[in-house]
Structures are given as C-alpha cells and as structure tokens.
N, C-alpha and C positions, 0 to 999 in steps of 0.2 A: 707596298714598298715605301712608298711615300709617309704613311702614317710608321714604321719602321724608322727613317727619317726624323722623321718629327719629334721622335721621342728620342733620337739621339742625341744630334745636331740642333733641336729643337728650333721651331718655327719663321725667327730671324733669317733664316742662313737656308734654309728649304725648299725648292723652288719645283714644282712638279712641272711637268709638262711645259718646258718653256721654245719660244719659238725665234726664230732668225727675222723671219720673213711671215709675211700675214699668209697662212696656211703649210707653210712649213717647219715643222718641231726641230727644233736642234739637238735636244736628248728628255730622254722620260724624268730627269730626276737631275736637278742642278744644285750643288752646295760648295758655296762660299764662305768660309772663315778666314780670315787674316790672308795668311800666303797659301791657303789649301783649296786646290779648286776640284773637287771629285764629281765626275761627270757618269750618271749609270742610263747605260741601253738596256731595257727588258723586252724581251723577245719570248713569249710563248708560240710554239709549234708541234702540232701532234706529231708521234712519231707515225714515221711510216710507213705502210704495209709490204715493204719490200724484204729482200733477202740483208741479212744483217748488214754485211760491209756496204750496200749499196745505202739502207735505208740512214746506217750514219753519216754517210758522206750528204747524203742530203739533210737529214737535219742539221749537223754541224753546221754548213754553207748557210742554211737559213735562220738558225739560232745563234750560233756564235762566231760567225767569219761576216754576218752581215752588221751585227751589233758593234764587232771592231771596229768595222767602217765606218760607221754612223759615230763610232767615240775619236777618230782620227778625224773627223771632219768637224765637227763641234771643236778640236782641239784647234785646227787650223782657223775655221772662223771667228775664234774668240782672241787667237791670235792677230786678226787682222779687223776684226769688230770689235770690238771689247765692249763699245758703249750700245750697240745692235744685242740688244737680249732682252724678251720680251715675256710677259707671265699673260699673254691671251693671244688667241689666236690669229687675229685683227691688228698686235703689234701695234697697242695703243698704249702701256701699260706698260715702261721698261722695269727692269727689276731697278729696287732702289738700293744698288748696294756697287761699290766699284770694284773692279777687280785688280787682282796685286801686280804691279809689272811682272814682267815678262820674266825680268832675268830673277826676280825673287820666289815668280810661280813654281810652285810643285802641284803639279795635274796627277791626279790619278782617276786611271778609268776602270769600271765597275760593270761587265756582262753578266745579266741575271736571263738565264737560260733556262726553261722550264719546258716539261713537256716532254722528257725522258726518262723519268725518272722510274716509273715501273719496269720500261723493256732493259734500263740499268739493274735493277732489282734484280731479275730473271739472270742476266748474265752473270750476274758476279753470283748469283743464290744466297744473296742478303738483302733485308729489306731492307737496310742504310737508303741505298736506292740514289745514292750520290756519285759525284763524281770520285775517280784517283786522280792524285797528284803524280802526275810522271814527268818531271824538270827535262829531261833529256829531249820530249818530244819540244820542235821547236815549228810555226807557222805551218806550212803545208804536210808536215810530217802527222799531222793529227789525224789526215785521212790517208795515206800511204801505207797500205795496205803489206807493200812489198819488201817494208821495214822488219829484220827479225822480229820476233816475239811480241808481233803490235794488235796492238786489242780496243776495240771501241772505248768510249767514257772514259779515256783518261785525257787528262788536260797538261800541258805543260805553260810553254809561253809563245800565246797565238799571236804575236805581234813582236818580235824581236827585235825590228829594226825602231819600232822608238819605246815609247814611255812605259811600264806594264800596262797590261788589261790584266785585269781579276778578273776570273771567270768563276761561278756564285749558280744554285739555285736556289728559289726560294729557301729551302729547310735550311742550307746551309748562309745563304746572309742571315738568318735569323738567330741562328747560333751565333755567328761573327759580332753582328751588331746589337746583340743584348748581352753580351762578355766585354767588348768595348763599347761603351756608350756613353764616350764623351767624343767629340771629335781630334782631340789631342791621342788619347787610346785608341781610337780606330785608325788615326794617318798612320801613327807608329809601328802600328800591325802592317798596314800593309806595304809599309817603306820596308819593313822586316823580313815580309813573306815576297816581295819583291827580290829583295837582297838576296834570298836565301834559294830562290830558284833560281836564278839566275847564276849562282858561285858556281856550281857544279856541286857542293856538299851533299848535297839529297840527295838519293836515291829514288827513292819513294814515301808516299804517306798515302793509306787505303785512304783517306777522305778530309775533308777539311774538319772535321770536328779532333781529328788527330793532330794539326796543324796548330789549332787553338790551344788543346790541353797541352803539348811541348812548351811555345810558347809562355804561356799560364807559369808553368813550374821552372821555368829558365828564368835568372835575375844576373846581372851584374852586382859588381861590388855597393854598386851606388843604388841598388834597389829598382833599376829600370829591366822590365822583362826586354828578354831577346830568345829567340831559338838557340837550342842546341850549336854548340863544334865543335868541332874536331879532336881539339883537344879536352872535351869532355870524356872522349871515348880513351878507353884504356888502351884499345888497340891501333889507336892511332901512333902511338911513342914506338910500337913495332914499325907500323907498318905505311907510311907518308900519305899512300895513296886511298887509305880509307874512308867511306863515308859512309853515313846514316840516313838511317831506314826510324822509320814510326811505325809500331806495333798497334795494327787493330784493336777497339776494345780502351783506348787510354784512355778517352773525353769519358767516356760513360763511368771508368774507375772514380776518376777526378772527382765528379759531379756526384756521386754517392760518397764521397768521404766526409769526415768532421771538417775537415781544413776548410772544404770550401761549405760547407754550412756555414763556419765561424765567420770567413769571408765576406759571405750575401749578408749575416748579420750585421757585421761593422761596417759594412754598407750603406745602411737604412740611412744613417741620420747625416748622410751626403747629397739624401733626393731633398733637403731641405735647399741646398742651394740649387737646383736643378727650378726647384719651383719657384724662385726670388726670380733666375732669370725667366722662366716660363713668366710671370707675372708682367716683367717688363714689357717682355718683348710683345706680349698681347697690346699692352698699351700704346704700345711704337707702330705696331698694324693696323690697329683700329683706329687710331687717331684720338687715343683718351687718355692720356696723358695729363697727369696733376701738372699747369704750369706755378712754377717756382721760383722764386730766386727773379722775379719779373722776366725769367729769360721764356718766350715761347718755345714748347718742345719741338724736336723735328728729328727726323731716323737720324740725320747725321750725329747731331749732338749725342743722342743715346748709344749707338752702334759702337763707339769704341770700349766706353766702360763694360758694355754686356759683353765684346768680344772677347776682351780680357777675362771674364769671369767666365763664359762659355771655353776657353782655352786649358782650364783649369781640370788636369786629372781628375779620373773618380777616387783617388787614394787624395790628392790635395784638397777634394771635395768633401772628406772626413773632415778635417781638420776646420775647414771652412764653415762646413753646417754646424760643426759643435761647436764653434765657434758664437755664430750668434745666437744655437739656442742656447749655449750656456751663460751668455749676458741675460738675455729675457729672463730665463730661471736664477741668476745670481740677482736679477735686481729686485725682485718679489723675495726672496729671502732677506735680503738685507733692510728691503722696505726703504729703500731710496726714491730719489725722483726723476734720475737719467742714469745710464751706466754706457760706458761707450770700451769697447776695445779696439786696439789699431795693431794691424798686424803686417807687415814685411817682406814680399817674394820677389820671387823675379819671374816674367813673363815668359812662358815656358816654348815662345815662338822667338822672339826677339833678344832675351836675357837680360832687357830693361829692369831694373829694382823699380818695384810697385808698391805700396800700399795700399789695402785696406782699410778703410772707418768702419765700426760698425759701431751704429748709435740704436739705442733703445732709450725713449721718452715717456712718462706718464704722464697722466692728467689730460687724455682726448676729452673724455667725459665731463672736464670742468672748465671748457671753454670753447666758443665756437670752432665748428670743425677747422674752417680759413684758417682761423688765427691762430690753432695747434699748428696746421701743417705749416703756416710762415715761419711759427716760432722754429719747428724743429728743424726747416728746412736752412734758415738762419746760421742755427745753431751746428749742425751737419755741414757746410760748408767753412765755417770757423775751424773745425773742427781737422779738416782738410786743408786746407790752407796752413795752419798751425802746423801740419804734418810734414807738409813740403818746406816750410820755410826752415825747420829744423834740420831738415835731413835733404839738403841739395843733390844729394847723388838721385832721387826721386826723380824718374821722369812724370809718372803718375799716382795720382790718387784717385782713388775710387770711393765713395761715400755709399753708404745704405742706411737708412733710417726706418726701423719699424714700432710699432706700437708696445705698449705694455701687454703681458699676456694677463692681468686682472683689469684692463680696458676693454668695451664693447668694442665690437668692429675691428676691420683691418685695415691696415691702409701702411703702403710702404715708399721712399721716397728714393731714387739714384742721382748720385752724381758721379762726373769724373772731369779733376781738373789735372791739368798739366803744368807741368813745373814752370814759374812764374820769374818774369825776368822784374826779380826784387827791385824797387826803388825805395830811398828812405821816409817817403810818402805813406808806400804800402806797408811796408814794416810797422809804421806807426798804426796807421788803421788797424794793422790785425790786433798791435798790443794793448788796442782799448777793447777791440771784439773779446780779445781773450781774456781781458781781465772784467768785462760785463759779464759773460758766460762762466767765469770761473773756470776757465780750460786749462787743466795742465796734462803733459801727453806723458805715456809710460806704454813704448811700442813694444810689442813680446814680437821676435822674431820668429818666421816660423822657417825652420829649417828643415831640409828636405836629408839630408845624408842616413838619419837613424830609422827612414820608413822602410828599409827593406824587411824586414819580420815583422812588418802592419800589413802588406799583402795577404798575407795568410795570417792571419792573428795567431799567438800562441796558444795552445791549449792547458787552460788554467789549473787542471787536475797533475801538469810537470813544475808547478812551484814547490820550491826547497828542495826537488831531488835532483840529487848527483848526475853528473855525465853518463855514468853507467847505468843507472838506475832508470833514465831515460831513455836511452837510447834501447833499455834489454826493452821498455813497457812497448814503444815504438816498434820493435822488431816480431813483438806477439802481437800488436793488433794489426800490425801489415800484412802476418801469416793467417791470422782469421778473415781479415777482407781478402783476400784470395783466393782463401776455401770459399766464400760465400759466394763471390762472384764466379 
C-alpha cells in the first residue's frame, strides 16, 4: 500500500505508519497535499470458520467497523494535534509538512480490508472476488441480516454520520490508484464516488472496477470526468424516480478497447513530469539539495513549488512533459545555446494563475560544473522574476532548469517565487538582469477548455471522414468487440 502511494502521491506527501504517541499508530498510511488529507486503515483478517451470516458479522466488526474507528479517531486527533504527528515510533521525528486548517481541510478516509476475498468469490460464483457496491446499506445495516434481500460483501456507506470512509481491497485500490495517479485524480474520484453514494442515484455497481470505468467514460462540458445521472438515462424524462445500476463486465470492456490503449499511450510522456518532481522531492528527503541562488535549501522552501506541480492532473501532465521535452529536442535542432519556454495555469486547488519556466542550458561540459549550475540558476530566476513583473495577476512562479540532451550528465534545478511587492529599485535591477541575459518573454498559455477529446485521444484512421462515415465505422467495431468479448 504504501509503495502504491508512492507512486501516486509520490514520496513528499507519503507518510507510512505514522504515530500520535510513542507506541501508538494513528493510521497505516498518512498523505498530505495542499488542502487534502486522506488517512488509510489496513486491516487484514482471515475469514472465519463459522456459518456465513455469523462469520461476516465477525469479520466485518474486525476488518471494516474497526478500521472506521481507527479513521474517526486519527480524524479527531489531528483535529486537536495537528502539530502531534510523528513518522517513528519513539515520536521523535514529526512529519515535516503542516497541515491545512481546519475549515479548508477535505479529509478523506481510506479502509483497505483484505482477507475475504475467496469466501467473496464462492458466494457471488466469480472470481472478481470483490466487494458490491450497495448505497442503500447504511452503518449498521451491513450486518442486519433481517433487512430484505441482504447479502454479505456488499458495502454501502459505514459511517454516515461524518466524512466518507471508502471501503477498498487490495485488488481494487490497485485498480483505483493506477487509473488515478496523481492526487488531484484520485481526491476527485473519490469526492465523486462520495457524492454519488450518498445521492440516492445508485442502485448498485457489482464492484469497483465498474465504478472506475463509468466514471473513465463520463465528462462534463469542460472535459472533467464525473459519474453517470439521471438525466443521462432516457428513462429518467419518463419516469423522475429513476436510477442506475453498472453492468458487470464494463472495466474489463474499457481496458481491451483502442480508446484506452490510445490513452495509456498519450500518457507516456506525462511520467516525464512525474519524474522532475520524483527527483526533487528525493533531494528534499535526503538532504541533497544543490544550494543556489546563496539561498540554503530546506522542505519549506521546496514543498510549495513541488506541491503545485504535484497538483497537477495526469491530462495537464501531458501537456507539461511535452512541454520540456519538446524545449530540450527544439534546442538541439535549432543548435542554440538556451531555449526556455513559460507557460500559464491556474492551480487546480486554489484557482491562483501560476506560471511555469522552463529553461533548458547548454555548455555543462565547458565549464565547471559550480559555475554552470550558478550561471543557469542565475539565469532561471531572471527568468521568473521577468515573468511575474509582467504579468501581476501571478501569484507564482515556478522555475525548472535542466540540461542539454547532447550534454553529459543530469542535473536539474527548482525554483518558486511568489509575486513580488515591485519597488522602482527592483524593477531596475531585473531590467539590467534582463538585458545582461538577453530575456525577452513570449508566454503560450495553456488552456484547459479543448482537452476534453485528449482523454481518450482520437483514433487517427477517422481523419477526413464524414459524420456518417464515422459513426457507421464506430458502430461495426462496437458490434465485433462484443461478439468477441
């Protein structure tokens, strides 16, 4: 779970096994980013040798009524500690990272319940071997036997009276958290699958991987997924009181089609920024940090800039990775000696306007390494500052600095400065920086409104044909994947 984790939320923001009190854990699994604090209990328990209704009221009580607890009470103490959170068990070692107020916090809690998954199997006579989704069961109704038509391994919502708990086993966080694996994509899910148990809209869904592919194929106008409603369904305009149900079998259709191959393709060159912040943040743990700019590094200084980048979707993380590796490969074609591009969002927690630097330098190789990294780190802060002074609505700038790709070695450099209360002092200084540097800025904005058909990439074999011509080609290879599967 933790190494699951890691590769989401990645290592900054990760916190395994942390404790209250020297010999007591507060939760298996603590992660912090910005305003999102998701707290997971894992509880394995073998099932038990009893008669069915009795052996799940016991495991349930041990695997998932006791992990709620354990997530209500970490919630309560962090309420009332905030600064009491410790990464050893001796509570020598607080975590280095502060937590969001109160009134800004969104908590979500995370039961990962394992240890039933075969006598699940057997019952339903599928090996899924997961839980159902049944919204209607609520807290103690999970083992109430004497509810119509109530059946072991279905889960609704064990805690109604506060926050949600997700309830998760292994197989299925694994599916969950490698479909969303940024933390901006995974709160949103589960804000979503929150929301959506809770309406009354559901009926049912046999399992969470049916939960995911719904999700997956729902978009808003604006390109942001959400689940199914109501008024998606045709029989809703009859009929007010309608709602929907998830057909077995949809994740597995999903995950065999082009669409989502095309997907996982345009993908790839988003783990380029995954690995910029992977890179930092190692440096921020370890204590190896290039210092720069005469400033000594320290988590504070770095943790804002990475959180903004860590915030950053895995569809904005396209645009981000090709982003600088298309500077490194433009500046080796052009055969230049720096290439920098600056680009324009807005923080996708806060709605602050941000920008990105991204500078790419040659010539590590033809002067001490020092005194590359001062130049570039120099030059990268100019570079930012120029950015903000133009554009005041900036609350921040973010810098990255990396090498040439026909330069030996790696080596990468971060900044993030915050919008600057101008004096005609500083003005001046930047405009001899900028005119020593030669900076002049040409920011491309990146706009978010036309990525809703970059989720699914189009499939390139529907260029120059007609609506119809489309839609007939679409409608025979949805009748052959059907036959097939």
């Amino acid at each position: 779970m933790a190494k699951l984790a890691e590769d989401t939320f990645l290592d900054l923001w990760s916190w395994p096994n942390v404790f209250k009190k020297p010999g007591k854990e507060l939760c298996d699994l603590l992660v912090v980013c910005g305003d999102d604090v998701i707290m997971f209990s894992d509880k394995h328990n073998a099932w038990p040798d009893d008669p069915l209704e009795l052996a799940w009221k016991r495991w349930y009580n041990r695997a998932i009524k006791e992990s709620a607890d354990q997530i209500r009470k970490a919630e309560l103490w962090l309420r009332r500690n905030p600064k009491a959170v410790f990464a050893d068990a001796k509570c020598q070692q607080p975590v280095p990272l502060e937590l969001p107020p109160i009134q800004q916090r969104r908590v979500h809690g995370i039961c990962v319940a394992t240890g039933a998954e075969a006598a699940a199997s057997r019952h339903f006579r599928d090996p899924d071997g997961t839980f159902m989704i049944l919204p209607s069961l609520r807290g103690t109704d999970h083992v109430d036997f004497s509810i119509p038509h109530h059946q072991p391994f279905c889960i609704g919502d064990v805690d109604p009276a506060g926050p949600f708990i997700h309830v998760f086993n292994m197989a299925t966080l694994e599916i969950v958290m490698s479909e969303f694996d940024t933390i901006t994509d995974f709160t949103q899910y589960l804000n979503a699958r929150a929301d959506l148990i809770r309406s009354g809209r559901l009926t049912l869904s046999p399992s969470e991987p049916e939960m995911v592919a719904n999700y997956l194929l729902t978009t808003d106008p604006n390109g942001e997924h959400r689940f199914p409603k109501l008024s998606d369904v045709k029989a809703a305009k009859i009929d007010p009181d309608t709602k929907i149900s998830f057909a077995q079998g949809e994740y597995y259709y999903l995950v065999q089609s082009p669409e989502y191959a095309r997907r996982v393709s345009a993908n790839w060159i988003s783990y380029e920024w995954d690995r910029l912040i992977g890179f930092f943040t190692h440096g921020v743990l370890n204590d190896s940090q290039y210092r720069i700019l005469d400033t000594d590094p320290t988590i504070e200084l770095a943790e804002r800039g990475l959180r903004i980048m860590a915030r950053e979707d895995r569809l904005k993380r396209r645009m981000l990775g090709a982003a600088i590796v298309g500077a490194r490969e433009a500046l080796e074609v052009r055969q230049v000696g720096r290439l920098a591009r600056i680009a324009t969002t807005y923080d996708r927690s806060t709605g602050e306007k941000i920008a990105y630097v991204f500078l790419v330098l040659k010539g590590a190789g033809e002067m001490a390494p020092d005194a590359y990294r001062r130049v570039r780190a120099a030059m990268l802060e100019t570079y930012c500052l120029a950015t903000l002074h133009d554009d005041r609505d900036l609350s921040l700038c973010v810098g990255i600095a990396v090498m040439a790709i026909s330069d030996s070695g790696e080596s990468e450099d971060l900044v993030a400065l915050p919008q600057q209360n101008w004096t005609e002092e500083m003005a001046a200084q930047l405009r001899l920086d900028r005119e020593s540097f030669e900076i002049l800025l040409q920011p491309v904005e990146m706009k978010s409104a036309p990525v809703s058909a970059q989720i699914f990439p189009p499939d390139p074999t529907f260029d120059g044909m007609s609506r119809q011509q489309r839609r007939a080609l679409e409608r025979q290879r949805a009748k052959q994947q059907r036959s097939q599967w």
